[in-house]
N, C-alpha and C positions, 0 to 999 in steps of 0.2 A: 188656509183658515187655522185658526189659533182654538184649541178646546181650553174648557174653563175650569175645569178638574180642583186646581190647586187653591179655588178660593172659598169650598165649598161650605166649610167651618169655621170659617174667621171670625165671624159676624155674631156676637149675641142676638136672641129674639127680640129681646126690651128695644134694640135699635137698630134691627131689619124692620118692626112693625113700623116704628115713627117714619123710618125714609119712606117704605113702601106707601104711610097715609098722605106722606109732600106726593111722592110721583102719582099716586092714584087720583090725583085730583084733575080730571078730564069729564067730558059732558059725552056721558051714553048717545043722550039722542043724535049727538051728529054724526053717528055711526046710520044715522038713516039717512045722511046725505050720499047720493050713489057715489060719487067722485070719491070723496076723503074713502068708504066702504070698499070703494074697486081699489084704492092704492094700499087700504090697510091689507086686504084679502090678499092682493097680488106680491105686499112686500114681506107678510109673515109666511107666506105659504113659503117663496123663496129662502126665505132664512131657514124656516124648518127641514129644508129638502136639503140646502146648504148642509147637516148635521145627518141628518138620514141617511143618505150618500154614503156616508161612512159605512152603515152597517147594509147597505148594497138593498135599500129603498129608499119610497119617495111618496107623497102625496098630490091628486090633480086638485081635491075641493076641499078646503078647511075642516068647514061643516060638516062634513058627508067621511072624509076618510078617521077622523076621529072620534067619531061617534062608538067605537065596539073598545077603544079605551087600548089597543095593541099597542098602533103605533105611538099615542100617547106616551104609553111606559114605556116607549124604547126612544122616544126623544128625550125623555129625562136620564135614562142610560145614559146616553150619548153625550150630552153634555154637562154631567152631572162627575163623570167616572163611576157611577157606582152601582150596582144591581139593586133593584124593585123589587119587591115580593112576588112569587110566583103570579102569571096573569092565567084568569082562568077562560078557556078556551071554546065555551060552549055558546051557540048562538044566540040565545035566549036572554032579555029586556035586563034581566035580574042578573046575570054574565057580567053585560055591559057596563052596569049600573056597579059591580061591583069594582070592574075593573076602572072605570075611571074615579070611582074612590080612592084608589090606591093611588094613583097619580095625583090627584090630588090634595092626599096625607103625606106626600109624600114633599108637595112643595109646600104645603103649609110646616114639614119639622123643619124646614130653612129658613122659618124664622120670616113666612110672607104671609100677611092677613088678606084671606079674601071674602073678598067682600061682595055679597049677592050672587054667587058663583056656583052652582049646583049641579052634582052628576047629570043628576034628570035632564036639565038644560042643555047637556051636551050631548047626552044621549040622543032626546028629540032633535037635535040639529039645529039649534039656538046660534044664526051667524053672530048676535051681538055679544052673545057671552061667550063665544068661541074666541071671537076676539080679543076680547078680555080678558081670558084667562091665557092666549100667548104669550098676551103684552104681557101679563104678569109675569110670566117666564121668562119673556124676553129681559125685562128690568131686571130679574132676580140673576139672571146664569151670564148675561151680556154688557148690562149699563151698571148696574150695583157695583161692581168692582172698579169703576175706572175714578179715578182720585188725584187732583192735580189741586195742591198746595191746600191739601183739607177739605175742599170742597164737596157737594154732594154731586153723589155721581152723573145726574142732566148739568150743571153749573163746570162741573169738570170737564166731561165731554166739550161741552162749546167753548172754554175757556183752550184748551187742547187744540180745537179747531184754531181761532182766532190767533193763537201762536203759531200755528204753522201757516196761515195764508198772510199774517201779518204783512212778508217785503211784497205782496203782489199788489198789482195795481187793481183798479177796478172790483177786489174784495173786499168784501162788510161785512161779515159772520155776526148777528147780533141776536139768532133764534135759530129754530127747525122748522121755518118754511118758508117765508119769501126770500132769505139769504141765499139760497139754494137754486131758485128758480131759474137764473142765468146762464145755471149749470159751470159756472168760471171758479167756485166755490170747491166743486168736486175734482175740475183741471189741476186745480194749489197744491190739495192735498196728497196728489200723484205726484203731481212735478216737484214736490216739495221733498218726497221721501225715493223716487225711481226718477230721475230729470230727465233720461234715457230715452224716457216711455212717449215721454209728450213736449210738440215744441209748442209751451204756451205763448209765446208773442204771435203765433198766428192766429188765435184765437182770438174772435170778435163779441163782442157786451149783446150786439142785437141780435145773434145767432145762437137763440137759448137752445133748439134744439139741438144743433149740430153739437153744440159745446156737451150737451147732457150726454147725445149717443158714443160723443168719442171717450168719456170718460167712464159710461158704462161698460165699453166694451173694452178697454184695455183696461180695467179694473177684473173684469171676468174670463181674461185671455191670459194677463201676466203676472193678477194678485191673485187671484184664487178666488174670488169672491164676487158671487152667482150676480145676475142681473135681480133687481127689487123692483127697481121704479123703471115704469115707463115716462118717454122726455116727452108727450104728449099731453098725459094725464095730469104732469105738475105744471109746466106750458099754461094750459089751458083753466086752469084751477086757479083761481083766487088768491088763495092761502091755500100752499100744498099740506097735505096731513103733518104734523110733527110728527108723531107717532112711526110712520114708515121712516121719515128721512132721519131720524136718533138712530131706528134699528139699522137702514143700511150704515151710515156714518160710521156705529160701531164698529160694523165689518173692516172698516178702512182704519180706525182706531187697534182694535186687535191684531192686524195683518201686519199694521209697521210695528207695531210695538213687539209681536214676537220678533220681526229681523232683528230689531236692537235686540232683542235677547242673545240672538243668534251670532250675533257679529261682537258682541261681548264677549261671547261663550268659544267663537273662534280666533278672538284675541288672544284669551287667557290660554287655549291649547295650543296655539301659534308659539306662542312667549316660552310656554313648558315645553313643549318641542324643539325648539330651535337651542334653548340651556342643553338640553338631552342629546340634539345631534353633533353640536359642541364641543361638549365632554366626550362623546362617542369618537368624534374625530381624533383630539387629545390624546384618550388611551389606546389608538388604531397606532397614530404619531410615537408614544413612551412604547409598546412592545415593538413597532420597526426599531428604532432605535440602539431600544435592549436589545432585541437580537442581533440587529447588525454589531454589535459590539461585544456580546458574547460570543461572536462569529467567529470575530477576530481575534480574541483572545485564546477561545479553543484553535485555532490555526498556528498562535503566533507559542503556544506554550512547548510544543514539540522540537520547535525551532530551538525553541530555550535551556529543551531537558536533552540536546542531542549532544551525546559526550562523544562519538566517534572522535578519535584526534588526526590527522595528518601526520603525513611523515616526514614533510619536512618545512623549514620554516617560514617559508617565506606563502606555504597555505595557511599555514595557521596563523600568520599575519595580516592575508584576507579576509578571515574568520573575526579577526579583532576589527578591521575597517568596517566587517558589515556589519557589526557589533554596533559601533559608533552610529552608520548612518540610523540603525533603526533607534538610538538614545536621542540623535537629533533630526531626522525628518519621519519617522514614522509613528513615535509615540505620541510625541507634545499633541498632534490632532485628535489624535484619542483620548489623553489626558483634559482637554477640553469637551467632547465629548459626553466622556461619564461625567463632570461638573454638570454639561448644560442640560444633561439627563435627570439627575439628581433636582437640581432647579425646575427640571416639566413638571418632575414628579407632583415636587410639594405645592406648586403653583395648582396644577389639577385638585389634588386634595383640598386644596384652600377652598377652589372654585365649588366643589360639591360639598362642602362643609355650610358655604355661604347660602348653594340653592338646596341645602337641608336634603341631599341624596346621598348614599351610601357611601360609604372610604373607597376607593378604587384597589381591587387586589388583581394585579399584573396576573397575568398566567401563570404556571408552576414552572421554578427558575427563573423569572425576572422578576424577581424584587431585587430592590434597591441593598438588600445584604446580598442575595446572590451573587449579583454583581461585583458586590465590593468584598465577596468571598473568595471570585474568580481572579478579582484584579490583586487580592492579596496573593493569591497561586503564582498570576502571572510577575509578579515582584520577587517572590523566594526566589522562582525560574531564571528569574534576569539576574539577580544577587549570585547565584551560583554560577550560572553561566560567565559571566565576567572572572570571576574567581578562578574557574576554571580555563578560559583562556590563557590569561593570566600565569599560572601555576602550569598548563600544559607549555607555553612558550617558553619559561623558564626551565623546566625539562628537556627541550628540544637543545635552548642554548647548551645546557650541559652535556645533554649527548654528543652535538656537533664536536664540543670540545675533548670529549672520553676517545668520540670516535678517531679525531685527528694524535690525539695522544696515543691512541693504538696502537694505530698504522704505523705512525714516527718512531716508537717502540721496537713493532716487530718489524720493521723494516734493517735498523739496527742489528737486532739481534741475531734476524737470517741472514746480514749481511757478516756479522763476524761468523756465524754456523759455517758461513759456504766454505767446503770443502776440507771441513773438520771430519766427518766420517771417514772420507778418503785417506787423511794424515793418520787416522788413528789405526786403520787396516792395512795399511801397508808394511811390511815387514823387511825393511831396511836393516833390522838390526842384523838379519842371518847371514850378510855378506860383509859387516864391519867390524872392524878392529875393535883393540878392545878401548881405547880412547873416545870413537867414536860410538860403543853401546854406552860408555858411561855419558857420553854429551845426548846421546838419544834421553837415556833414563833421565837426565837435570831438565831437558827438554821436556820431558812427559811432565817432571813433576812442575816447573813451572805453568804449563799447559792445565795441570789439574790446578792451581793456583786463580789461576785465569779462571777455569770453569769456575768452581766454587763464588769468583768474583761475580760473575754472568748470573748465581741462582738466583741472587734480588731480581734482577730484570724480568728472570720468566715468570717468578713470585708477580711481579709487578702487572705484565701483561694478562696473567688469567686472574686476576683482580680486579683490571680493566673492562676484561670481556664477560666478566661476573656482573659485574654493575651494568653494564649492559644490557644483559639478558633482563636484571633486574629493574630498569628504567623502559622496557620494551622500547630495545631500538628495533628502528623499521628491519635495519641489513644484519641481524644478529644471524639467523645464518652463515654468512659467508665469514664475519667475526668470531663464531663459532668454531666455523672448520681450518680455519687459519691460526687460530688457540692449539686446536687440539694437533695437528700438525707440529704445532712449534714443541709443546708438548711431548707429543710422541719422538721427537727427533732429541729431545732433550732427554728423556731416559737410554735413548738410542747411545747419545754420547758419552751418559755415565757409565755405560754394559760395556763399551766400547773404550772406554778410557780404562777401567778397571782391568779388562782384559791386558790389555797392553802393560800395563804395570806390573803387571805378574808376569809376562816374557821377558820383559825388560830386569826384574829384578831375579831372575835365572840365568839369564847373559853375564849380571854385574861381577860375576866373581872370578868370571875371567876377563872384563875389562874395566881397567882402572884407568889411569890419564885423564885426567876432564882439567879443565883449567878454569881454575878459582874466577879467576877476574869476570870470566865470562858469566859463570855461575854466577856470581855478585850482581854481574850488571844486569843478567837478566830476573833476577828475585827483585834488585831495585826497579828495574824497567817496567816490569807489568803491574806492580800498585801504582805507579805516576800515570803509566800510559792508561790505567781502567780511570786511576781519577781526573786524569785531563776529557777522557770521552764523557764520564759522568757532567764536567763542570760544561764543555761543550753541549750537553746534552739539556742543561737546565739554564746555559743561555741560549739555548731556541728554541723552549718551554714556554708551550704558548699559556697565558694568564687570562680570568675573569676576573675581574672585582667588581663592587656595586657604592662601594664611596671612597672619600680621599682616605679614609683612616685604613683601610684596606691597602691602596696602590702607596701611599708610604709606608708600611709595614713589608711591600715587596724590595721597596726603594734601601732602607736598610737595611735589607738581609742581603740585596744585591753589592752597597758599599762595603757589607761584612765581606763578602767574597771577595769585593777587588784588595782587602787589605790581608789578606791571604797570600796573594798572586810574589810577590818578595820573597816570602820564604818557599814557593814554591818553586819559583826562579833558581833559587841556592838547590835547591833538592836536584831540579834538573840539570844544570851546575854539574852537580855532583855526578849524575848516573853518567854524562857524559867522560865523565875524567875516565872513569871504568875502561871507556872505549877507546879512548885515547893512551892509557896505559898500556893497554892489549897491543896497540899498533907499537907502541914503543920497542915493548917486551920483544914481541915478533922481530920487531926493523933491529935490535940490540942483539939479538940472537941468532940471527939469518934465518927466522924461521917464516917459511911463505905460507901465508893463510887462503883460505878458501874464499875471505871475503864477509862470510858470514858467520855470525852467533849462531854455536851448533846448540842452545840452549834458550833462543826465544827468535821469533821473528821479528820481533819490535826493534827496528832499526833505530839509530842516532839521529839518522834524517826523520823517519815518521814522528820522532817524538817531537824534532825541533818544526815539522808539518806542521803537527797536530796544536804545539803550541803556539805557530804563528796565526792558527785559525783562531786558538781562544783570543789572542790577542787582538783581532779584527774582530770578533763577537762579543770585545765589552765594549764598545763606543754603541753596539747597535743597540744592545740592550740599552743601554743607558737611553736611548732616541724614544726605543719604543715605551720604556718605561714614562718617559717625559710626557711624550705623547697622550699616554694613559693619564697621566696626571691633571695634563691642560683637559682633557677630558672629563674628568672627575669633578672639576672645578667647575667646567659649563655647569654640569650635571646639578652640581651645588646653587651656580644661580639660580637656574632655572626651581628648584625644592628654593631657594629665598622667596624669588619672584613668586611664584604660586603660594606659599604660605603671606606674604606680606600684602597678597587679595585678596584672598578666604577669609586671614583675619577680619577683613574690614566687611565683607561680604557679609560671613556668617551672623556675628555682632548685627550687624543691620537689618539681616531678612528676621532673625529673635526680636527686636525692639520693634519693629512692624507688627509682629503677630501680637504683641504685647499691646501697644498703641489701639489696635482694630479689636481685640477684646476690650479694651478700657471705655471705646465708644458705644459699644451694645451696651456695657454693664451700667456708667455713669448716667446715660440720658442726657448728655448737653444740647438743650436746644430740641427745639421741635423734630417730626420723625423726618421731616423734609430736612432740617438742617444736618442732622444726622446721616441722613443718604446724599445728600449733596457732599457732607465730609469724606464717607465711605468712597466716594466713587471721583474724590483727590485721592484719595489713598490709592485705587486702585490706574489713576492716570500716573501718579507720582511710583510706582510698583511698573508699571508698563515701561515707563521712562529708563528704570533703571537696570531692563534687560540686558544693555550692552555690555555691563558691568561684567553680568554671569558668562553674556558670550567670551569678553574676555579671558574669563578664567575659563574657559572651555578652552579656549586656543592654546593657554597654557597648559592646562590639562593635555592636551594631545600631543604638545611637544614632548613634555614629561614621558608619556606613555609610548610615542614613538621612539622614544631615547631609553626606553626598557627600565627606567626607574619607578622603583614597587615601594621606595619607604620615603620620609619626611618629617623629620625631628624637629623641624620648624614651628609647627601647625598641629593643632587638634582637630582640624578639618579638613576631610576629605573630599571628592570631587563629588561622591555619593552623596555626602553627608548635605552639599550644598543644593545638589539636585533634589533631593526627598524636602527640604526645609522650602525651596522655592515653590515646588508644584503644591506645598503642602499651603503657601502663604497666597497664592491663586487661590487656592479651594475656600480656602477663608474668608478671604475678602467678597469672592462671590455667594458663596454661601450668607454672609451677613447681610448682604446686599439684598438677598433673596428674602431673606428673614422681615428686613424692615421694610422693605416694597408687600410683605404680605403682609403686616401688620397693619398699611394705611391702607391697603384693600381691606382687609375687617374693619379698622376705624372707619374708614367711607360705608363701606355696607349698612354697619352695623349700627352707626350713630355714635360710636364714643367719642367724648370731647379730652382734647388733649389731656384736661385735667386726670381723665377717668386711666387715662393708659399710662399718666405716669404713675398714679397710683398704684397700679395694676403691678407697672413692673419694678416697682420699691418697694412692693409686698415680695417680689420673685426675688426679687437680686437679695432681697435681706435674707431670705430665706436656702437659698442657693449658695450654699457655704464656699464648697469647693469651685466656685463659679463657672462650672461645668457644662450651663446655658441648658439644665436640666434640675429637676427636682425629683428627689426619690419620693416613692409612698407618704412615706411619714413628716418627709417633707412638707410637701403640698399640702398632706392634712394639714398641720398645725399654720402653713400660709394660708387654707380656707378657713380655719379658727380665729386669727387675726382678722380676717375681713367681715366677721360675725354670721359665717355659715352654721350650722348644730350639727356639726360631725363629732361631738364628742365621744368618749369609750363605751358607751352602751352599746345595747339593742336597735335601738333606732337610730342613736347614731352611724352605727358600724352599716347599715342596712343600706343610708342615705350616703355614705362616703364610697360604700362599692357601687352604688348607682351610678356618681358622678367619676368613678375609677373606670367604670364601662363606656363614658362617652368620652373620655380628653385623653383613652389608652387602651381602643379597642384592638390593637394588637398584643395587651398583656405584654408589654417591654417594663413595665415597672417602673417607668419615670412618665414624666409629664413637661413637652418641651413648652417655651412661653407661649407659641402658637396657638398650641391648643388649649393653653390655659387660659387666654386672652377671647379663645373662642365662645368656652364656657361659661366666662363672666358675661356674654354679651348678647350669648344666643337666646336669650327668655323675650329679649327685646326686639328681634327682629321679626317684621312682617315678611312670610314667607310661602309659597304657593304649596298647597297640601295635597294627598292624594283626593280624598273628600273634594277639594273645590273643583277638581280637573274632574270627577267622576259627575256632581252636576252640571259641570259647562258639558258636558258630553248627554247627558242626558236633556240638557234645554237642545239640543240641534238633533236629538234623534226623538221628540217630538214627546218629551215624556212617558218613550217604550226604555222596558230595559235592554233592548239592543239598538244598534246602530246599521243602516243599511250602505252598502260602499258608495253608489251615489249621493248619500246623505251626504258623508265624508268629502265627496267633488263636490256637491255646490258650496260647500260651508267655508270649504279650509283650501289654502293656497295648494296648486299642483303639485309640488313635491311633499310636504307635507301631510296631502292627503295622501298619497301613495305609502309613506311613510308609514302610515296608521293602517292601512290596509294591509300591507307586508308582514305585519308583526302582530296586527288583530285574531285571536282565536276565534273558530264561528262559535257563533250564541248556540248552547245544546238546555236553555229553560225553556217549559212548558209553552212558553208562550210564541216560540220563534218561529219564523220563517225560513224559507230556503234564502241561502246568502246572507242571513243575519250573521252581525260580527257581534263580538265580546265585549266591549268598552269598559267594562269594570275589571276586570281579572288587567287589562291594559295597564289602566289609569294605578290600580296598585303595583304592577311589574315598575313601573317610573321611579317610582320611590320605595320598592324594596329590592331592587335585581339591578345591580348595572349592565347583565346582558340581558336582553327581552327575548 
């Protein structure tokens, strides 16, 4: 049953009196007809107990239980909402008399005239004016309020009936008694609102009673509303009373009309719910997202900042490959990612902007700059990381090459060392002539000629093993203790040679004879023989270079040297004659030699050895060089090939980002023509990926061919990478932009005209065309549109107003979005906290709480659950055990995105 609470004021006196003097007009005396008397008695008693019930009584006899004027005041309670004046409690005539005063001061300040109706009368136990004054009740709390297209409320009611039995057959609604009598009347009105309940085709025209009992009783079993009439009494009656059959009807009238209340009121929380579990899912969707992608980027940054180097190169080679895979298989899906994160985002925001709910704030650390804080970390980390590959593999090649230069070095060096200590301790001179100390002494001093030649080389090697130490190579150790050895053996030989010079130049003055020639040849002999091991030495000097202007710069200093080789020809020429002389002298003289130069070991063969090897080591040089050359030259393609891509490349992804800002800023064409363009652009953009792989292919030849520079090209392989992912971002970004602009146009109602205006006010005003407006900006574009943000008081007051709705994050600009938002949002019909707190109050029965069964029968099962889960219990005066909160709810909707 449906209480009547909410009508109870509406009604001026001047026109409750006139309706109550139409519906008053009925004949007293046929209240002395027993029939019509038993059905008025039997159907007001039941309505009244209907309403008693509530406050846990009930009445058996009209007359008889309202006579002391109690329960009187407590059915006006009851269906009234409202509290009577204290009733007074004493048994006595003058009690009674008082109390049903008050009840009935109470229905005449609602504006009902009664008429012939006296305490006294009901006190004595007067059935007819008992009567009379329900029905007045009845009319005033039950039929007064019901109103279908102006009518008075008897005209309404049957006009209400007559609509809802209209498609049945065998119905005639045309009054409140013999329409009724067939009881087919009362079947409609069920089957019309519950069809569930009753199968009317089995229902029969000549079976008034059967038809009356089954409609009373599944009226009083599954609508709530009590039995009135008996199927006998109206059966058998004439003319059934009107009077009973208005008052039960009513029942049937109130019962459906609260479920439409009801099922409207679970409509509009349905609709607000299902927006709210929506968005709820959406921001469950944007932090997985954000975190799995902060995830990854705190994972992938350690990778990026890990400088350990390898020791040697062909790890630090792997290093650069896994480099590569993660530029080409493991970023780009990320890099799509954050886009289509960025795009949940704003799409979300749009969506609760539209259902007038709060801006969505991510958890702490996923915002959308978070994100694009970490991704800039993780961008430094890749920039250096590359770099640093890069720059460590360049080291490594150097070392490789220091390190081979070492070895070739000391290897050299301890090869002339060997068994130079032993020459220089030995003391041959104390049993030689004096000929043979002077050939010792020419010997020593050539010998020291020679060392002094050798100090560049050892200079050379701890130079070598200096830069070493200083590039940290891996085996510096073992290049250290083979330094310092060669070292140590080297001051060895100077202590050691010096010595020797001084015994020898104590011997000289008693031995003279030395023979010039030899002396000559061996002074000539050891500068040809140290600079033939030199030139030997520097044609199988191994080289780097890194362009052609380099390996010919080695190519001429090489031709310098072969034009050298002539006059050194003549010099060895020359040293040889020496030797040749000598045998002369000798074979001239009869004088038999030893064989050997008692003043140098450098034989006439070693020299002509040593020169037959340089001569086999300039053709090789010449190969190798050549080699290097054709080399340098690939090398050079390859820096044309990749510069003569880029160029066309970079040029092309620039004119794109130009072309796809020129579509946002100009407005060609409707927002539909406009994203149909945008989304060529990004098929024509998709299309021309092969391009970039291209240049990646080249890029990796490049970088496997160890080439770091290109004088071709002001573009880099980076340079093309940053500008493509950056021209992705754009194009969908834009995309995103005006797919949410025809979301707000459809929502919101603006007509094209209004949005181009909108954003010819932006773009005029948007200098920098930055697809943003600062502060002062947007003022003076809401000045052109004739808003009053001028420089005052009130101005200034009304502009930060409207600075706290379209940039409630304080970022000091204002994108079109929300500015488009703001011009629109006055106009949209939108569901409020206020109308979700009455829909919730029509199904919890006009209590301020709500009971969780209420909840199950009203609203669909997950939804009720929903509400229940998240409902605080009711703690006002008035609640029960298991009462829920619905208003602290209804507001959590639209001020909390978490409840």
């Amino acid at each position: 049953m449906v209480d009547y609470h909410a009508s109870n004021n509406q009604y001026s006196s001047g026109g409750v009196q006139t309706y109550m003097e139409q519906e008053n007009d009925w004949d007293r005396d046929l209240l002395l007809d027993p029939a019509w008397e038993r059905q008025q008695r039997k159907t007001f008693t039941a309505w009244c107990n209907s309403h008693l019930r509530k406050s846990g009584t009930q009445i058996e006899n009209i007359e008889e239980d309202f006579r002391d004027g109690l329960k009187l005041m407590l059915l006006l309670e009851v269906i009234s909402g409202e509290r009577l004046a204290k009733p007074e409690r004493g048994k006595m005539r003058v009690h009674k008399i008082n109390n049903v005063n008050k009840a009935l001061d109470f229905i005449a300040s609602k504006g009902v005239k009664l008429v012939s109706i006296g305490a006294e009368e009901i006190v004595d136990g007067n059935a007819k004016m008992t009567l009379g004054m329900i029905w007045t009740i009845i009319l005033r709390f039950a039929i007064q309020d019901i109103s279908v297209e102006e009518t008075s409320a008897k005209e309404g009611l049957l006009l209400w009936c007559q609509r809802k039995t209209a498609p049945y057959k065998n119905v005639n609604v045309q009054n409140f008694h013999i329409s009724w009598k067939d009881g087919l009347a009362f079947n409609a009105l069920i089957h019309r609102h519950r069809p569930e309940l009753i199968d009317y085709d089995k229902l029969r025209k000549d079976d008034p009673v059967t038809n009356l009992n089954n409609a009373f009783e599944v009226a009083e079993k599954y609508l709530d509303i009590p039995k009135m009439l008996d199927a006998e009494d109206i059966v058998n009656t004439a003319r059934p009373d009107e009077k009973a059959i208005m008052t039960y009807v009513s029942s049937f009238y109130h019962a459906f009309s609260g479920a439409q209340k009801a099922e409207t009121a679970a409509n509009r929380i349905c609709k607000v719910l299902a927006v709210n579990q929506e968005n709820e899912h959406l921001m469950q969707d944007y932090e997985k997202l954000a975190s799995d992608l902060l995830e990854w980027i705190r994972r992938t940054i350690p990778w990026l900042e890990n400088r350990n180097p390898e020791k040697t190169m062909s790890e630090m080679q792997q290093k650069l490959e896994d480099f590569r895979d993660y530029r080409r298989v493991h970023k780009p899906p990320k890099v799509q990612e954050k886009c289509q994160l960025e795009i949940n985002f704003n799409t979300l925001q749009t969506k609760l902007r539209l259902g007038g709910r709060p801006a969505f704030m991510p958890s702490e650390g996923h915002m959308v700059s978070d994100i694009n804080k970490a991704w800039h970390t993780l961008e430094g980390a890749e920039k250096g990381y590359e770099e640093w590959l890069l720059n460590e593999i360049r080291r490594l090649e150097r070392l490789d090459h220091l390190a081979e230069k070492f070895r070739q070095k000391a290897s050299i060096h301890e090869s002339w060392t060997d068994g130079k200590e032993a020459m220089l301790t030995q003391k041959d001179y104390e049993t030689a002539t004096l000929s043979d100390v002077k050939a010792l002494l020419r010997k020593h001093e050539a010998f020291e000629s020679d060392l002094a030649a050798h100090q560049d080389r050892v200079e050379q090697i701890a130079a070598i093993a200096q830069e070493l130490n200083e590039l940290d190579y891996y085996d510096a150790p073992s290049v250290n203790a083979r330094c310092q050895k060669i070292c140590d053996q080297w001051d060895r030989l100077g202590e050691l040679t010096h010595r020797r010079r001084d015994s020898l130049q104590k011997t000289e003055k008693v031995m003279e004879s030395i023979d010039e020639l030899y002396l000559e040849y061996a002074k000539r002999a050891a500068p040809f023989n140290n600079w033939m091991e030199g030139a030997m030495e520097d044609l199988q000097d191994m080289f780097i270079v890194h362009n052609i202007e380099e390996i010919q710069s080695l190519i001429r200093a090489h031709e310098q040297f072969k034009s050298t080789l002539p006059d050194a020809n003549k010099e060895r020429e020359a040293i040889q004659a020496f030797h040749s002389e000598v045998q002369k002298i000798a074979q001239h003289n009869g004088i038999k030699l030893s064989g050997i130069n008692p003043y140098t070991t450098i034989t006439p063969q070693s020299i002509d050895s040593k020169w037959e090897q340089a001569q086999r080591l300039v053709p090789q040089r010449d190969q190798a060089l050549q080699e290097e050359l054709r080399k340098q030259q690939s090398h050079d393609t390859l820096r044309r090939n990749f510069a003569e891509q880029a160029n066309v490349v970079g040029p092309w992804i620039q004119t794109k980002m130009e072309e796809i800002g020129t579509i946002s800023i100009e407005m060609i064409g409707t927002l539909e023509d406009q994203l149909t363009h945008l989304k060529e652009y990004e098929r024509s953009i998709v299309d021309y990926k092969p391009n970039i792989e291209q240049l990646e292919g080249i890029h990796k030849l490049i970088q496997e061919a160890l080439i770091f520079d290109n004088t071709y090209t002001a573009y880099s392989m980076e340079h093309i990478r940053v500008g493509w992912e950056q021209l992705h971002t754009t194009i969908a970004r834009t995309i995103n932009e005006i797919e949410n602009q025809i979301l707000t146009r459809d929502a919101k109602g603006i007509s094209q005209e209004e949005l181009y205006e909108y954003r010819a006010s932006f773009n005029h005003f948007d200098k920098d065309h930055s697809g943003a407006l600062m502060a002062e900006e947007f003022k003076a574009c809401l000045i052109s549109l004739g808003h009053d943000v001028e420089n005052d008081k009130q101005g200034d007051a009304e502009f930060a107003r409207i600075m706290s709705i379209v940039d409630p994050n304080n970022t000091g600009t204002v994108t079109f979005q929300a500015f488009i938002d703001f011009m629109s949002r006055e106009t949209t019909d939108t569901d409020t906290a206020d109308q979700v707190i009455a829909s919730f109050k029509i199904l919890a029965a006009d209590k301020n709480f709500i009971m969780a069964d209420e909840l199950r029968r009203e609203l669909p099962p997950d939804q009720a659950e929903y509400c229940i889960a998240r409902m605080a219990p009711y703690t006002g005066p008035d609640g029960v055990p298991g009462a829920l909160d619905y208003m602290s709810f209804s507001t959590a909707l639209y001020g909390e995105s978490d409840l």
